[in-house]
C-alpha positions, -999 to 999 in steps of 0.1 A, spaced: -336 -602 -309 -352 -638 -311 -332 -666 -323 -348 -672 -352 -346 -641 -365 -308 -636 -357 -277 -635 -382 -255 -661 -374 -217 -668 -388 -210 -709 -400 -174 -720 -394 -153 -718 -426 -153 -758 -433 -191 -755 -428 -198 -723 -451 -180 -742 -481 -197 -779 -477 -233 -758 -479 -220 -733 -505 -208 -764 -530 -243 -783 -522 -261 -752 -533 -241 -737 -557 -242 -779 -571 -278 -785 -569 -282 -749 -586 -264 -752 -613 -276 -786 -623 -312 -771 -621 -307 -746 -641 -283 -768 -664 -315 -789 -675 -339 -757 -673 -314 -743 -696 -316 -775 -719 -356 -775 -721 -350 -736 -730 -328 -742 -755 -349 -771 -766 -381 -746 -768 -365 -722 -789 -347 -744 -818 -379 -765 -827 -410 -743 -838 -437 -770 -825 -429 -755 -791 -426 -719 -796 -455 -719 -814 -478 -738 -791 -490 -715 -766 -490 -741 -737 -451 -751 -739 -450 -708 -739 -465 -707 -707 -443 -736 -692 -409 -722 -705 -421 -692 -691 -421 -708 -657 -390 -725 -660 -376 -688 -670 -386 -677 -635 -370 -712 -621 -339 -696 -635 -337 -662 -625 -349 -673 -589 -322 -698 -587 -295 -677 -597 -309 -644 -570 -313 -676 -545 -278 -686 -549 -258 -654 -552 -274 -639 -525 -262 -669 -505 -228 -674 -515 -224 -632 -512 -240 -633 -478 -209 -661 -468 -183 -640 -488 -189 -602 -478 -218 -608 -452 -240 -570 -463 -247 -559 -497 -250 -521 -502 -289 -511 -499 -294 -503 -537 -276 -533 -547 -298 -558 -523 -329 -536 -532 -326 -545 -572 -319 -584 -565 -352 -586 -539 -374 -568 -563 -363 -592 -590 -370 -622 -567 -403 -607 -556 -412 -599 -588 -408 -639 -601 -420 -652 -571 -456 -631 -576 -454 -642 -611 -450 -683 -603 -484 -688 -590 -501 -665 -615 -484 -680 -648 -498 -717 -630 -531 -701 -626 -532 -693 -669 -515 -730 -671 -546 -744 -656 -567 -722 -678 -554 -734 -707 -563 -772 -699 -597 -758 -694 -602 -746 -725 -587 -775 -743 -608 -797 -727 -644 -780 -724 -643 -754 -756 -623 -779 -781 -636 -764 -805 -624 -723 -795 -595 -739 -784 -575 -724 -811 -591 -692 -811 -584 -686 -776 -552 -694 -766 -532 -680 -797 -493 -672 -792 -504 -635 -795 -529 -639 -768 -505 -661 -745 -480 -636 -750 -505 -605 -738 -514 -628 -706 -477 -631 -702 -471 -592 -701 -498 -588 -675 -485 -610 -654 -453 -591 -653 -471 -562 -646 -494 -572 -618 -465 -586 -602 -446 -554 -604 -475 -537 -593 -479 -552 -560 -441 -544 -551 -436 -506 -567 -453 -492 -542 -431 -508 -514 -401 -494 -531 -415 -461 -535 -425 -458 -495 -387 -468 -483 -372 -440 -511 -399 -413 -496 -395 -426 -461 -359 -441 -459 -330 -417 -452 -299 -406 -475 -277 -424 -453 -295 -459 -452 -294 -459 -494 -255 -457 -487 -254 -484 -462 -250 -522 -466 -275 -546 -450 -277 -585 -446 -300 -588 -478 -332 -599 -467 -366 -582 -473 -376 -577 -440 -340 -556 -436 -350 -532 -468 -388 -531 -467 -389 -531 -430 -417 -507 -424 -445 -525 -405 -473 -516 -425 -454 -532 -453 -452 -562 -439 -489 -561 -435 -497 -551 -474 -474 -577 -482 -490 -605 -460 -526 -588 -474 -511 -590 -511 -497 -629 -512 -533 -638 -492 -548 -623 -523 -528 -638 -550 -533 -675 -534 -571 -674 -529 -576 -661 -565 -550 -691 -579 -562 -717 -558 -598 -705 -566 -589 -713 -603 -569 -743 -600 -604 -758 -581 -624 -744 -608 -608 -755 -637 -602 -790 -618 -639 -797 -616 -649 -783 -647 -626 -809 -664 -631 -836 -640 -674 -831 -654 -662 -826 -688 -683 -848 -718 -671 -888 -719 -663 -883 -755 -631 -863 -744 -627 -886 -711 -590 -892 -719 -580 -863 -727 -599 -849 -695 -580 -875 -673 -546 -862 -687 -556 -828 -681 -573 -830 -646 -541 -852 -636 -519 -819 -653 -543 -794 -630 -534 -817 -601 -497 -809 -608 -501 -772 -611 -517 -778 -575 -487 -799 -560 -466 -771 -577 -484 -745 -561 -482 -757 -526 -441 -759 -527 -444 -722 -542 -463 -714 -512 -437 -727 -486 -419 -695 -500 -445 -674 -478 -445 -693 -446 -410 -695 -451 -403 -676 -410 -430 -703 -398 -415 -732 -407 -381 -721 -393 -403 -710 -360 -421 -747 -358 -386 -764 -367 -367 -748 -339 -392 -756 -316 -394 -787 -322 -360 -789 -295 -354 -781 -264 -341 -751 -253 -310 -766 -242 -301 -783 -274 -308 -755 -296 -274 -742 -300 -266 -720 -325 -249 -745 -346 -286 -767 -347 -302 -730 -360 -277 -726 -384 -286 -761 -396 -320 -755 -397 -320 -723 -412 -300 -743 -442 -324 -775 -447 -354 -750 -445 -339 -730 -473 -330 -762 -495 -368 -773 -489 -385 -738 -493 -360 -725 -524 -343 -755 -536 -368 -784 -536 -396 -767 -560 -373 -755 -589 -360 -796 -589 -392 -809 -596 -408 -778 -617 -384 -795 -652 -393 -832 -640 -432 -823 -633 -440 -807 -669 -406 -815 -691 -401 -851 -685 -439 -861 -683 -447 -843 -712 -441 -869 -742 -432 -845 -766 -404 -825 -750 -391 -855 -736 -380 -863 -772 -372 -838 -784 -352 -830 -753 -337 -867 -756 -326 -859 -789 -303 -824 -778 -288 -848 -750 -279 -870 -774 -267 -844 -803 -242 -830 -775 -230 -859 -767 -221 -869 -802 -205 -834 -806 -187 -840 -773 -174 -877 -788 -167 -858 -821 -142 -831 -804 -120 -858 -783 -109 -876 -815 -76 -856 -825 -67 -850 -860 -40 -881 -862 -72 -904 -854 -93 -892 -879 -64 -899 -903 -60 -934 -889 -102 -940 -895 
């Protein structure tokens, strides 16, 4: 087996300090992907405004991936192997919202274009009912491309591996070579038709009339991010090469299995971590309105929080 590929065991002291940085980072991601959430749904000029559905939509997947990301971490410290079925229902869940990142920033970039170049249809186009529609296909284009993979390993796969437990990775479940193939075939696929868009849409607003040439600089700048975006959500897929060109990078000698355990961990905070930190700053922060709005439920819950620590025999002394 090659080195890279290996399962390898951290000391104790070692497992906890990278389980309490990722388990941290984690759940102060999804802390403020939770906030713009909740943000979304209690003021109706979000959820009515098809572009801030499309970008809680993609925080929604931040979410989900984060929490498959991190269980399947800590589990894989705590019990090393899942049982098959178990594994087989978290990857597919974590395939599934990986296919549909790309995709929904595909329809994000879309959106701009309209605004920009069709003013005018703007509103005709991208309605909440349409958005929503877009959405739903996404969801099942996504699923699409990964059903069939399931349904080979349950017509292929023995009795006996469905009642075994497996380090939870998708090369371990799906591990049928030509599924590998479809799968490299599949995410080639996806990225030519997003990135084909994402340049489209770029240039059409970058040539759009001077009359809108503010407007067209905020948006070509927002295509831009959906780009940036797009390249982190790609490090997803060359995940196995950047841990091949990292170990490389020393010599035989010096790559113990300590250093590959190390890089195994600062690949995975750079490939899983690193993209779901910026996705809130990117869009929520830059984004003038939800910042706001979202300053305004930071400041609400503190007051509440100020409000609960005063005891009942200080409200009788105010």
């Amino acid at each position: 087996m090659n080195s890279t590929t290996a399962v390898y065991r951290d000391s104790l002291s070692t497992a906890i300090i990278k389980n309490l940085i990722t388990v941290g980072l984690s759940a102060s991601i999804i802390y403020i992907n939770s906030s713009l959430v909740h943000t979304f749904k209690k003021h109706e000029v979000f959820n009515t405004n098809p572009r801030y559905i499309l970008y809680i939509h993609l925080v929604i997947i931040d979410i989900l991936l984060l929490i498959i990301f991190t269980l399947l971490q800590v589990l894989s410290y705590i019990i090393f192997t899942l049982p098959v079925p178990f594994c087989i229902i978290l990857l597919l869940i974590s395939i599934i919202c990986s296919l549909n990142t790309p995709m929904t920033l595909a329809v994000m970039a879309v959106e701009c274009h309209v605004a920009i170049c069709f003013p005018l249809q703007h509103s005709q186009i991208c309605t909440v009912k349409n958005v929503t529609v877009v959405i739903t296909v996404i969801w099942v284009l996504s699923s699409l491309t990964i059903l069939p993979d399931l349904f080979t390993i349950l017509a292929t796969e023995s009795r006996d591996f469905f009642h075994s437990r497996v380090f939870c990775l998708r090369e371990t479940v799906f591990r049928l070579p030509e599924l590998e193939k479809k799968r490299t075939i599949s995410n080639i696929v996806f990225l030519v038709i997003v990135w084909l868009t994402l340049i489209y849409t770029y240039f059409r607003i970058l040539f759009a009339a001077q009359a809108a040439a503010a407007n067209a600089r905020k948006a070509r700048n927002t295509v831009l991010l959906h780009g940036f975006q797009l390249l982190l959500c790609m490090l997803t897929y060359v995940y196995d090469l950047l841990l091949n060109g990292l170990t490389k990078l020393f010599p035989k000698g010096v790559l113990t299995i300590r250093r590959i355990l190390e890089i195994r961990f600062a690949n995975y905070l750079i490939v899983y971590i690193l993209p779901r930190f910026l996705s809130p700053i990117i869009y929520g922060v830059r984004d003038k309105k939800f910042r706001e709005y979202l300053r305004m439920y930071f400041l609400s819950n503190r007051c509440r929080n100020k409000e609960k620590k005063v005891t009942p025999e200080d409200k009788d002394h105010l």
